[in-house]
One Martini backbone bead per residue (centre of mass of N, CA, C, O) as a GRO file, in nm:
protein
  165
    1UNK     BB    1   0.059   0.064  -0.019
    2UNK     BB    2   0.324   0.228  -0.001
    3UNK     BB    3   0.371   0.221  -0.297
    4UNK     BB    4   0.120   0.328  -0.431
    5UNK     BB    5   0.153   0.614  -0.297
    6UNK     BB    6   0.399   0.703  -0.397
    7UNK     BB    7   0.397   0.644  -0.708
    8UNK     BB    8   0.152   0.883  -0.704
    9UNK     BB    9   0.323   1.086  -0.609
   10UNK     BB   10   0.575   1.080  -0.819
   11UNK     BB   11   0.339   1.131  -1.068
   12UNK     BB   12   0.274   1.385  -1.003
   13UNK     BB   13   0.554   1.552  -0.979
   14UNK     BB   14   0.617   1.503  -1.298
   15UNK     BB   15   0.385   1.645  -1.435
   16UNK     BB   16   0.432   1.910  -1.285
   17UNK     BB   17   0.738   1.931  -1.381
   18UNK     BB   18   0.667   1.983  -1.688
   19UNK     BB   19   0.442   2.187  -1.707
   20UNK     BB   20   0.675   2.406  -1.601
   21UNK     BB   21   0.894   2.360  -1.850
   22UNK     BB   22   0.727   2.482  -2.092
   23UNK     BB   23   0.807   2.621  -2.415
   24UNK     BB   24   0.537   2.761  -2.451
   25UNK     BB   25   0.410   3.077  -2.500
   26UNK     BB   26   0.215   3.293  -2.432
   27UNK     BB   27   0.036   3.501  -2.538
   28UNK     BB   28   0.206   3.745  -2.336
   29UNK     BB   29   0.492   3.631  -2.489
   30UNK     BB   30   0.465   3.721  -2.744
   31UNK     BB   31   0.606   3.838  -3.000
   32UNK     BB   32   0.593   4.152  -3.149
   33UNK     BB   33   0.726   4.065  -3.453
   34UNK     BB   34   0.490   3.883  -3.539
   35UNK     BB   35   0.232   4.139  -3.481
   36UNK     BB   36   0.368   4.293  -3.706
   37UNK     BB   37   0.393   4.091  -3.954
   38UNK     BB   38   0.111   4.072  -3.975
   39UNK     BB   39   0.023   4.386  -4.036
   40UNK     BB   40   0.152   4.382  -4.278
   41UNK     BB   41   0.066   4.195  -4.456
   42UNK     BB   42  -0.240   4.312  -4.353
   43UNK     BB   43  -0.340   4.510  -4.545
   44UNK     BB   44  -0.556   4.802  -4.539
   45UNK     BB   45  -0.810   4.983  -4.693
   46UNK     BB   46  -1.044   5.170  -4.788
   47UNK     BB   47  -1.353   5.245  -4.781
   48UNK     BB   48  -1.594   5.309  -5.055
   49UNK     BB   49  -1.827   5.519  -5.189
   50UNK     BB   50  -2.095   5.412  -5.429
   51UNK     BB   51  -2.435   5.480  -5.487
   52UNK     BB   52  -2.454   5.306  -5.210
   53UNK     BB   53  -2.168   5.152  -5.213
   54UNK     BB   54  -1.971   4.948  -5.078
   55UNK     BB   55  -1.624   4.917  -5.072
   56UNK     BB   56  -1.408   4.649  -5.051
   57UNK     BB   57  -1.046   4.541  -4.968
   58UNK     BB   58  -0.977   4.182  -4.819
   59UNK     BB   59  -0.763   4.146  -5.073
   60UNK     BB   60  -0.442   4.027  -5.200
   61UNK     BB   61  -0.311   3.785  -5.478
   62UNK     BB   62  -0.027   3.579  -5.619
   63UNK     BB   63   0.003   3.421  -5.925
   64UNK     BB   64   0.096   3.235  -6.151
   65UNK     BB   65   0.098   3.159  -6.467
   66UNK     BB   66   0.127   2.901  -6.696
   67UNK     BB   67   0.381   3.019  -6.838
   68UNK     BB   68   0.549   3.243  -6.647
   69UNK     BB   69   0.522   3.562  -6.722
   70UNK     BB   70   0.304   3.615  -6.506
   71UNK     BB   71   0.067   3.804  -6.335
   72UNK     BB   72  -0.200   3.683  -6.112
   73UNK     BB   73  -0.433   3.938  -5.969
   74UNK     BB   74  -0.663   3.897  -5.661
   75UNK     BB   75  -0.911   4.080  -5.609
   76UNK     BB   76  -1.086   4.092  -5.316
   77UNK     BB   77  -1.439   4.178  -5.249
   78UNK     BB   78  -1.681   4.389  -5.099
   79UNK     BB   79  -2.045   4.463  -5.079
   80UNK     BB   80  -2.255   4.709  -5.006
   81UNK     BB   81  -2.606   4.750  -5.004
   82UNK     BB   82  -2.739   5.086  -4.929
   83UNK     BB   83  -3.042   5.038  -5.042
   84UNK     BB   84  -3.381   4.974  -5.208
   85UNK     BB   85  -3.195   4.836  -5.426
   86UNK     BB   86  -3.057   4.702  -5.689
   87UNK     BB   87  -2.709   4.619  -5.772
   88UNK     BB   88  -2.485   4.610  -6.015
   89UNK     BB   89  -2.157   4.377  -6.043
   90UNK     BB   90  -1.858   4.411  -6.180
   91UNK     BB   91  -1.540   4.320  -6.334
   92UNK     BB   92  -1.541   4.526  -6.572
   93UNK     BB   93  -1.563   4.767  -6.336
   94UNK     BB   94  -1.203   4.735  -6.334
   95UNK     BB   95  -0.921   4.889  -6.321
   96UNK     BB   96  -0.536   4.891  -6.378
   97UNK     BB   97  -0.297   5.127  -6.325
   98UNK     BB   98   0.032   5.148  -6.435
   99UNK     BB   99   0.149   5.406  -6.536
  100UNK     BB  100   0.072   5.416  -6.896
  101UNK     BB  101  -0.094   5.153  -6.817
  102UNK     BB  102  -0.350   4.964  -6.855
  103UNK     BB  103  -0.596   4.756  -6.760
  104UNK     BB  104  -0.793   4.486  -6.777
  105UNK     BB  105  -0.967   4.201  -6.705
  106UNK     BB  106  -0.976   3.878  -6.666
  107UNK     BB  107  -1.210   3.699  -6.852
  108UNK     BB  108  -1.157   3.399  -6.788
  109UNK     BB  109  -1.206   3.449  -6.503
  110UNK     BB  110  -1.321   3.438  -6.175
  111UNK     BB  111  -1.568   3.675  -6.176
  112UNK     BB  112  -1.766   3.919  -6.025
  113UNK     BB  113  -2.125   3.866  -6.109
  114UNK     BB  114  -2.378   4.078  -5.984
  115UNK     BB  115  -2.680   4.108  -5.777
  116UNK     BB  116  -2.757   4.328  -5.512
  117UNK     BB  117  -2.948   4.342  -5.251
  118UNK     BB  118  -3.130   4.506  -5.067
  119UNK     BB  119  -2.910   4.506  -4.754
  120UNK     BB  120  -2.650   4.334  -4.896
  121UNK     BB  121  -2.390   4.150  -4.924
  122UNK     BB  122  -2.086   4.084  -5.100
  123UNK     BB  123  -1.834   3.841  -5.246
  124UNK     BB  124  -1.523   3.871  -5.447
  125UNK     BB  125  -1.341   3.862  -5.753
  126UNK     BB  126  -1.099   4.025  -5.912
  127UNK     BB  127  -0.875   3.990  -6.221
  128UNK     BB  128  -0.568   3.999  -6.314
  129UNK     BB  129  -0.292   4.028  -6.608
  130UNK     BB  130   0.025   4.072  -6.489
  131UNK     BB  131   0.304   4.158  -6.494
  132UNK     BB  132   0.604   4.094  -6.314
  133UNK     BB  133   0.699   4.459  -6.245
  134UNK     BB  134   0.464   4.473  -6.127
  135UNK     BB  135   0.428   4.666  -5.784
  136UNK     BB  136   0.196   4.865  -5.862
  137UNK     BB  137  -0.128   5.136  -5.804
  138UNK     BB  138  -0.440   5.163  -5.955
  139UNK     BB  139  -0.756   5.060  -5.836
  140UNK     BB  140  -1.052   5.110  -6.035
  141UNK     BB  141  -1.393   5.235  -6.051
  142UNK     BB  142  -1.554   5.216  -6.402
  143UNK     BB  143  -1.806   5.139  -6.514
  144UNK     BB  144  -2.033   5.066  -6.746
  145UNK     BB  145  -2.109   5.204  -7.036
  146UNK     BB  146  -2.390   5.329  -7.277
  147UNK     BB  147  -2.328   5.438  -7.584
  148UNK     BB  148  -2.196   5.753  -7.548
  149UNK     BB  149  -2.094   5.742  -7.279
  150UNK     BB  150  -1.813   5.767  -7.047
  151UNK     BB  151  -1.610   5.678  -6.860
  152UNK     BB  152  -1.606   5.679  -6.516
  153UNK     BB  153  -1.439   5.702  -6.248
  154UNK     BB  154  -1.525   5.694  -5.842
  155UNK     BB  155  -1.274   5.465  -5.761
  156UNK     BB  156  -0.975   5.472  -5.578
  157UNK     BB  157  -0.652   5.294  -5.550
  158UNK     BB  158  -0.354   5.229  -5.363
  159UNK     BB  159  -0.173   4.930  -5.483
  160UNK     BB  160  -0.013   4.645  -5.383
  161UNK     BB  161   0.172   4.342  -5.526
  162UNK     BB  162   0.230   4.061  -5.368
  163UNK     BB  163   0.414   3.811  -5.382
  164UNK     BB  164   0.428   3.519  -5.456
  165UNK     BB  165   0.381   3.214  -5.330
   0.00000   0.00000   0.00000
């Protein structure tokens, strides 16, 4: 009886110096550069209101193209529907210029194109594919119009384009 308290007492005390020595910090002990280090990656952009249409973007991603000489670069955007009707958003409605080339967008790219309904949300990726040297610009919302009108820019960015992954 006496060896199975001891085993038991001895047990214990095992345990405890173990949780007592481990080497993992806890939340409060963790490096501020790492918590520097992931604000710098998460860059956030202002949102931007055009015709009660909130517009955020939510990320930028770069991955190369399948011949390796481009970069296709998705920006998700969320948009936020603030009026009483529909509001239809395609990725048509945005282009990209770097220096005094413009881009439009990838057409073949699985781009957002959707009518959002009276106060809700919807979330998208508009795709260019652009140069490899191109690591900065203003990304605008720019409408498609019909007929004589010329299209208008509304609202712009201006974005980094992150390193391929």
């Amino acid at each position: 009886m006496l060896k199975k308290v001891m085993l038991i007492a001895m047990s214990g005390a095992c345990a405890l110096s173990l949780v007592a020595c481990s080497a993992t910090p806890t939340k409060e002990e963790t490096p501020k550069t790492t918590q520097e280090a992931k604000s710098e990656k998460e860059k956030t952009y202002p949102a931007k209101t055009v015709n009660n249409i909130e517009m955020q973007i939510k990320g930028i991603e770069t991955t190369e193209n399948g011949k390796g000489d481009k970069n296709i670069v998705q920006i998700t955007m969320s948009f936020k529907n603030e009026t009483d009707s529909k509001y239809g958003i395609g990725g048509n409605d945005f282009i990209f210029k770097s220096g005094d080339k413009t881009y439009q967008v990838k057409t073949d790219a699985n781009n957002i194109g959707t009518e959002i309904a009276a106060d809700k949300t919807v979330s998208g990726a508009i795709n260019f594919e652009l140069p490899k040297d191109v690591k900065s610009g203003e990304f605008s919302y720019q409408p498609v119009t019909f007929g004589k009108d010329k299209p208008k820019v509304l609202a712009t960015w201006k974005i980094s384009i992150p390193n391929n992954k």
